[in-house]
Backbone as JSON Lines, residues from 0, in Angstrom:
{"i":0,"aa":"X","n":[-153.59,8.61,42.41],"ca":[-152.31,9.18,42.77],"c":[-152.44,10.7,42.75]}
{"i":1,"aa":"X","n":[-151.71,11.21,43.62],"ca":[-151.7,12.89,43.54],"c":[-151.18,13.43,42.81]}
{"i":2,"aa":"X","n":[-151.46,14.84,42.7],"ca":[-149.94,15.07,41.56],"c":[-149.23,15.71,42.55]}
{"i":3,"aa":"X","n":[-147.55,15.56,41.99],"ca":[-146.84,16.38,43.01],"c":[-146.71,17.59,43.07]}
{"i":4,"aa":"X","n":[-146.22,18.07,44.33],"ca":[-146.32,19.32,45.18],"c":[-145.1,19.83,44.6]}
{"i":5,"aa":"X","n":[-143.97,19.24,44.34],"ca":[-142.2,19.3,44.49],"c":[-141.39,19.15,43.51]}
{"i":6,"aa":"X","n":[-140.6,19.58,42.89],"ca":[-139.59,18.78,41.49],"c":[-139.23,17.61,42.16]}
{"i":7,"aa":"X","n":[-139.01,17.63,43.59],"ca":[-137.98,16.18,43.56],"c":[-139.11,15.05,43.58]}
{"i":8,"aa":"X","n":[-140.56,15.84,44.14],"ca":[-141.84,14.36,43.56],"c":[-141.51,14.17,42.68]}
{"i":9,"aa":"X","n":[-141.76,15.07,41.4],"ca":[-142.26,14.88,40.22],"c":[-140.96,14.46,39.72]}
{"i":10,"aa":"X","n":[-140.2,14.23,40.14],"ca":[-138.43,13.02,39.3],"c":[-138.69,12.03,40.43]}
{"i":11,"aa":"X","n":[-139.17,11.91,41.22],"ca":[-139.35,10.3,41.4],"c":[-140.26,9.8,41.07]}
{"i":12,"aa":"X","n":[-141.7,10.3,40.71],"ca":[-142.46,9.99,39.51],"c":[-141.66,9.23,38.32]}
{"i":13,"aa":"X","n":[-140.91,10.05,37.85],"ca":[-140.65,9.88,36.44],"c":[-139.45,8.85,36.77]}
{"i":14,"aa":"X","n":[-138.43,8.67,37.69],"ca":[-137.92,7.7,37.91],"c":[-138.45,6.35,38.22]}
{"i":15,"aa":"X","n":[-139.59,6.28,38.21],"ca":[-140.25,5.18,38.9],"c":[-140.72,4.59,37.39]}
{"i":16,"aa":"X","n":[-141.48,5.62,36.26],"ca":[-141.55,5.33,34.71],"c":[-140.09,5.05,34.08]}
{"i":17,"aa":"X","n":[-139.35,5.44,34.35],"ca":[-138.01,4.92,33.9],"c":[-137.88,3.43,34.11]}
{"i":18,"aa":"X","n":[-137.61,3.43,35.67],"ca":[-137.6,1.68,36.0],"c":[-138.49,0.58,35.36]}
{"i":19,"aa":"X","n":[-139.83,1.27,35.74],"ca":[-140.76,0.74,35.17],"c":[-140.74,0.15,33.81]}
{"i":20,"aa":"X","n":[-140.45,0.91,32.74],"ca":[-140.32,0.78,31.87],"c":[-139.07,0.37,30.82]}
{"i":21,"aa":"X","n":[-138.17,0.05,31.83],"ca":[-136.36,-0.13,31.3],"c":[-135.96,0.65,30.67]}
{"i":22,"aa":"X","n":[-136.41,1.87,30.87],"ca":[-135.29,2.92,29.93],"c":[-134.28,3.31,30.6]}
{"i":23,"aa":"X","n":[-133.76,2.68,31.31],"ca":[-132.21,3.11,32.27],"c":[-131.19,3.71,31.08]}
{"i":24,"aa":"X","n":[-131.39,3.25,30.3],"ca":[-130.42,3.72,29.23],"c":[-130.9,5.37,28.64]}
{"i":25,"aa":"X","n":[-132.22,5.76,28.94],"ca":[-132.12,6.55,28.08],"c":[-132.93,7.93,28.85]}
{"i":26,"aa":"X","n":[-132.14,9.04,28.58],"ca":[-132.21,10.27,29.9],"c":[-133.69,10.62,29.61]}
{"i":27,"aa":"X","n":[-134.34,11.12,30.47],"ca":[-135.46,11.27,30.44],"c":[-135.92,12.55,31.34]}
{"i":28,"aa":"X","n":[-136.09,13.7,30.96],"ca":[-136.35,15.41,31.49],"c":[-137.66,15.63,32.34]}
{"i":29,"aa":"X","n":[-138.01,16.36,33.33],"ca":[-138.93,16.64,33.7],"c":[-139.02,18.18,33.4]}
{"i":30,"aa":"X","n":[-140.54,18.45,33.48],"ca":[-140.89,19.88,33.17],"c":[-140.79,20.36,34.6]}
{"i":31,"aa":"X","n":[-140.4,21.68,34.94],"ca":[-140.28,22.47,36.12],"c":[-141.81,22.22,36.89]}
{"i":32,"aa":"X","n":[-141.82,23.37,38.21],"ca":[-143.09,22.94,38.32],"c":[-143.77,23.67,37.84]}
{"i":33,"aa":"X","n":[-143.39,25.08,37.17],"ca":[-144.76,25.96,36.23],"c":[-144.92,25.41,35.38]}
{"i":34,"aa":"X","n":[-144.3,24.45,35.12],"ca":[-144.95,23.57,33.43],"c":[-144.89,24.54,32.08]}
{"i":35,"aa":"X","n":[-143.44,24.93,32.42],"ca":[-143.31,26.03,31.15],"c":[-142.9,25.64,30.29]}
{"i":36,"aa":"X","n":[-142.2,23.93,29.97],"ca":[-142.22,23.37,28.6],"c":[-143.66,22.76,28.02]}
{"i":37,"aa":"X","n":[-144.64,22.33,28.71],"ca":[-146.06,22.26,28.61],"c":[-146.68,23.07,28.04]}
{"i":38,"aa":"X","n":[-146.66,24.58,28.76],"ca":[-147.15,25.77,27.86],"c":[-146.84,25.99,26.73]}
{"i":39,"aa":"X","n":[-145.34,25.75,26.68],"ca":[-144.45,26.25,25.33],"c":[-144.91,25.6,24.47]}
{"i":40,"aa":"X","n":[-145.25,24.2,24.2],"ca":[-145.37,23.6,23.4],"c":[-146.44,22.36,23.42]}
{"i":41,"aa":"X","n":[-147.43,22.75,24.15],"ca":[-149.0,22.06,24.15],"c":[-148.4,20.5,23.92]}
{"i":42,"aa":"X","n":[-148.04,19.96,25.82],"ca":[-147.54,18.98,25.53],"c":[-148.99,18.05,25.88]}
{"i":43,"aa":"X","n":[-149.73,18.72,26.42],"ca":[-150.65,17.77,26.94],"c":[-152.05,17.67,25.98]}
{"i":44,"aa":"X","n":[-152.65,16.94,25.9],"ca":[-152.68,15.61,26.41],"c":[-151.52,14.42,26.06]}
{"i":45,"aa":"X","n":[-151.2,14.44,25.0],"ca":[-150.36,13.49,24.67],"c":[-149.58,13.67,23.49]}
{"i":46,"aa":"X","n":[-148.12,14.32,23.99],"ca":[-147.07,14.28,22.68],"c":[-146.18,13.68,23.46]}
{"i":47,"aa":"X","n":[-145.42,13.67,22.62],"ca":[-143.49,12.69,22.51],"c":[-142.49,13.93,22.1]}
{"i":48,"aa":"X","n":[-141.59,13.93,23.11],"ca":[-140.4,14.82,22.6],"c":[-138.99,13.83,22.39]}
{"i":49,"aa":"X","n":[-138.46,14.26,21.4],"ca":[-137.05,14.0,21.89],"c":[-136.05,14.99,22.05]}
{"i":50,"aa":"X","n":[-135.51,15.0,22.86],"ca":[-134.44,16.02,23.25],"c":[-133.09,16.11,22.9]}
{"i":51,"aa":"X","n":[-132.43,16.19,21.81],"ca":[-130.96,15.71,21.66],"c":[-129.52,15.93,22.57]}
{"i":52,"aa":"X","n":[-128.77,15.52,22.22],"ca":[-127.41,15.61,23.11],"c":[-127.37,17.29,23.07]}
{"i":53,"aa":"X","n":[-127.92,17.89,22.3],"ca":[-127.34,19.43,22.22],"c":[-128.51,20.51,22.72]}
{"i":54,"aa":"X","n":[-129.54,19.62,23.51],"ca":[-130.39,20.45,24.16],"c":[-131.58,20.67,23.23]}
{"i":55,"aa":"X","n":[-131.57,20.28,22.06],"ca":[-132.82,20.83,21.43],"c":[-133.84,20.2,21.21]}
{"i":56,"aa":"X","n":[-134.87,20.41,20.55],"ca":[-136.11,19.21,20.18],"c":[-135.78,18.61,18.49]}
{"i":57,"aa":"X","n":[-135.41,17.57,18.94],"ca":[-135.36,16.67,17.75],"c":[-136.23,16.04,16.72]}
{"i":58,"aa":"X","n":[-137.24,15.72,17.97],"ca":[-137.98,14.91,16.88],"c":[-139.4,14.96,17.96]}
{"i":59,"aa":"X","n":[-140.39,15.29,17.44],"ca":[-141.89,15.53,18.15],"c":[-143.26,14.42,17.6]}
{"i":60,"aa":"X","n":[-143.83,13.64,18.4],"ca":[-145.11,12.73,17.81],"c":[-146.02,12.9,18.44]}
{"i":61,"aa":"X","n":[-147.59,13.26,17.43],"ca":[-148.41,13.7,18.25],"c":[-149.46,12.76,17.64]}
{"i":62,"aa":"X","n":[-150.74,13.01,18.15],"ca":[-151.41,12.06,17.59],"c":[-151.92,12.51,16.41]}
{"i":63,"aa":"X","n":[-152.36,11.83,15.13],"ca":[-152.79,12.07,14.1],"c":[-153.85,11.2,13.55]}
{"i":64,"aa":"X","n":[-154.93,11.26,13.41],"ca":[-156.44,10.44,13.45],"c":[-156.34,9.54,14.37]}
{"i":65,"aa":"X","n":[-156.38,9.66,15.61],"ca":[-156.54,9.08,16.82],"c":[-155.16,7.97,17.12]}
{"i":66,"aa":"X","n":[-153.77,8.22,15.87],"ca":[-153.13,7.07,16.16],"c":[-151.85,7.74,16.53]}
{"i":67,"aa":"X","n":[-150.7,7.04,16.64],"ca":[-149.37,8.1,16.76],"c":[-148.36,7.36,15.42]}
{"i":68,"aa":"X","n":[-148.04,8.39,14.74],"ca":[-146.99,7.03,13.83],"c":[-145.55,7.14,14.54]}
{"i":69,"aa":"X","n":[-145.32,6.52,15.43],"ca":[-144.43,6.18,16.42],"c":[-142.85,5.78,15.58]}
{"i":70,"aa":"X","n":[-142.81,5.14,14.24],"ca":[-141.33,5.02,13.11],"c":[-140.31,5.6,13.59]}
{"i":71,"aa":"X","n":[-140.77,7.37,12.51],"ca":[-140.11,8.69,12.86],"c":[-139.27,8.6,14.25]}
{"i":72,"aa":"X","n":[-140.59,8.76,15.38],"ca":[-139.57,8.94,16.85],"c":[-138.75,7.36,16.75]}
{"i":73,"aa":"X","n":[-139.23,6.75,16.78],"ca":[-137.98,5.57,16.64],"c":[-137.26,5.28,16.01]}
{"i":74,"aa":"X","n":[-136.96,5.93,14.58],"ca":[-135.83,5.88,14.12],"c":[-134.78,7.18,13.96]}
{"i":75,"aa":"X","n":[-135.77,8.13,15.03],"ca":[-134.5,9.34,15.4],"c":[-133.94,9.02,16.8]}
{"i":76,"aa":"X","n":[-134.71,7.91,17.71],"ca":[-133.87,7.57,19.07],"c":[-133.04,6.61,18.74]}
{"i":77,"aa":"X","n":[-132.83,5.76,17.67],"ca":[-131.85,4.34,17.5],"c":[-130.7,5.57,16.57]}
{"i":78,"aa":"X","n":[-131.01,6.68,16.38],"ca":[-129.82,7.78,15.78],"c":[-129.17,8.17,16.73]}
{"i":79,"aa":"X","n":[-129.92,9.0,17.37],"ca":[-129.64,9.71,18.4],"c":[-128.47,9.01,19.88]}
{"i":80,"aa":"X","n":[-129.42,7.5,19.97],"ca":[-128.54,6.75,21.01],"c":[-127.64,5.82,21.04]}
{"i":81,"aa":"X","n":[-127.03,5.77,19.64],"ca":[-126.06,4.96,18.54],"c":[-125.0,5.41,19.44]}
């Protein structure tokens, strides 16, 4: 797959992981296309944000000896989407 050229690619990307994945319920952000939340905060290769109702970063999982302890983010999204 390519990567996209466009914001409106790169949200039907991520709409397509939404469906994909049944999170219809739960909002899901794309980074612009300079990837200036990426920079900001060394999202890549692989972290987890959560974003709260008030715009901020809630709750962050990254990997830690090759694993993620995934709890934390899941018991700040069953808070968060109460």
């Amino acid at each position: 797959m390519r990567a996209p050229k466009t914001l409106d690619e790169r949200r039907a990307i991520a709409q397509r992981m939404v469906e994909s994945l049944g999170l219809k319920d739960v909002p899901v952000l794309c980074d612009g296309m300079g990837d200036a939340f990426l920079s900001q905060y060394a999202a890549w290769p692989v972290r987890l944000y959560g974003v709260g109702r008030d715009g901020l970063i809630g709750a962050i999982a990254q990997p830690q000896s090759a694993a993620f302890q995934l709890p934390p983010l899941r018991d700040w999204l069953l808070r968060e989407c109460a």
